[in-house]
N, C-alpha and C positions, 0 to 999 in steps of 0.2 A: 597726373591722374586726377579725375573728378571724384566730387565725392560729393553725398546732400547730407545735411547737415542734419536736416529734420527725422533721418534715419540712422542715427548714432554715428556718422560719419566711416559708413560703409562706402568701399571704392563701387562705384556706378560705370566710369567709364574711362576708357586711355586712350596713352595717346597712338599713333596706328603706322608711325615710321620717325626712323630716330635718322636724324642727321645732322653731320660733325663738318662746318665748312671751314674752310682755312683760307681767309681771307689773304695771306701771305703770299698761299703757294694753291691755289685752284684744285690745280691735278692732286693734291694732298687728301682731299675733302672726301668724307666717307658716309652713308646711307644703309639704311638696310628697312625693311618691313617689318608688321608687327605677326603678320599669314605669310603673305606670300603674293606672287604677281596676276594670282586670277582671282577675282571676287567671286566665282561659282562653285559652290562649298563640295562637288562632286566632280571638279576637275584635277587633275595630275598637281597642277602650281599652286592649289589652292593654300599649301600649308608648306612651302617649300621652303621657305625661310626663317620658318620658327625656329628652328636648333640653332640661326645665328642669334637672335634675338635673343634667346636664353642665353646665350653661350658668350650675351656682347660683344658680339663682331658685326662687319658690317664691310657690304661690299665699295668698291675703290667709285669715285662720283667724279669722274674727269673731265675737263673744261677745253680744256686745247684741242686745237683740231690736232696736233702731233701727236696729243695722248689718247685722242677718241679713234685718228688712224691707225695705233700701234696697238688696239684692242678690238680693232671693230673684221669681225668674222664674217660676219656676210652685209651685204648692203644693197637695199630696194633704193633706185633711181625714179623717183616721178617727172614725166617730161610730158609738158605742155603738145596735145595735139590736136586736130580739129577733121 
């Protein structure tokens, strides 16, 4: 957290996503928001992750292509065409 000092050291500002990497074990490594994944304060996602952040959790931050294939639900292919 920030904070100025010259204002009896009131919190000004934080920080805006927490993440736990595990240097160890990759796929272990966990992330969450401090909102949520839309920055438009009148979108659906705008606020969708605050109850984890309160609630200190935080979603799985996987590294492997084995762990990103054994989570990944849909997938856009970009292919070079002229």
């Amino acid at each position: 957290m920030g904070y100025d000092y010259k204002t009896g050291y009131s919190v000004v500002s934080r920080q805006a996503m927490r993440m736990l990497v595990d240097l160890g074990d990759l796929d272990q490594s966990r992330w969450v928001n401090q909102s949520g994944v839309s920055g438009h304060a009148f979108h659906r996602n705008y606020d969708d992750q605050t109850r984890l952040w309160v609630d200190n959790q935080m979603w799985p931050f996987v590294s492997t292509r084995a762990a990103v294939d054994a989570r990944t639900t849909t997938r856009l292919e970009l292919v070079p065409g002229g």
